[in-house]
N, C-alpha and C positions, 0 to 999 in steps of 0.2 A: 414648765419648759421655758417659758420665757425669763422666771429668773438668772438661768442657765445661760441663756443669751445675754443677759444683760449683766451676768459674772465674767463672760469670757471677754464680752463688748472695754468691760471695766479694767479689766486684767490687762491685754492688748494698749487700752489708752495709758494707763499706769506708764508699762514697760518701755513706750516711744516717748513717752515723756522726762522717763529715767534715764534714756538714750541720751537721747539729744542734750539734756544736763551734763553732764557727764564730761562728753565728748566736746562741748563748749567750755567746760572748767578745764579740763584738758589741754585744750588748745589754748586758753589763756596760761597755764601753768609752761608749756614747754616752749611760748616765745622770752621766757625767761633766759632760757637756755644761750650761750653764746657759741652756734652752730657756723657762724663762719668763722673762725679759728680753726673748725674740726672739719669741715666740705672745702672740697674747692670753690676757689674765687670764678666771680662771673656767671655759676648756674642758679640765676635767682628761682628760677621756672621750678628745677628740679630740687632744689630745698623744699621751697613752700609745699611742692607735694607730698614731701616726705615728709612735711612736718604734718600734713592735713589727713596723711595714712596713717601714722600715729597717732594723731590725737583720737581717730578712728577706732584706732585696736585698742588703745589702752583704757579709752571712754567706756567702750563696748564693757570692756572685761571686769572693769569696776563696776559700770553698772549691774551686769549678770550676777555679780559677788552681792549686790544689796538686793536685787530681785529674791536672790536663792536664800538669803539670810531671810529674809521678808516672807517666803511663800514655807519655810521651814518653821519659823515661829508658829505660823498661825496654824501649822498641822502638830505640832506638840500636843495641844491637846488629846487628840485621839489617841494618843500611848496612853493614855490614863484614864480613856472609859473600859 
């Protein structure tokens, strides 16, 4: 039982830690972007958040794509007992 705990305990720390990567490589990649050209001038407030709800969604979604790749690998085996 306690294995068990300490699979889900593992699994849980993995995934927040795949998060937060992610979602920080993110945010570094899309202040490349040259977003005042593309927004109105003067809403500093409301760029950054949009750039920090993006970097949010798109961290998120990369991450989930390496989780699912990651949690699929290691069940391959059982097709083949």
């Amino acid at each position: 039982m306690e294995s068990i705990s300490f699979g889900i305990g593992q699994n849980a720390l993995v995934s927040t830690c795949s998060h937060i990567f992610f979602i920080a490589i993110t945010f570094y990649a899309l202040q490349a972007l040259m977003y005042e050209k593309v927004l109105k001038k003067n809403h500093v407030f409301q760029i950054q958040l949009l750039l920090i709800l993006l970097s949010i969604a798109i961290g998120s979604t990369v991450s989930n794509f390496f989780i699912d790749i990651s949690t699929w690998s290691r069940q391959l085996p059982y097709l083949f007992n």
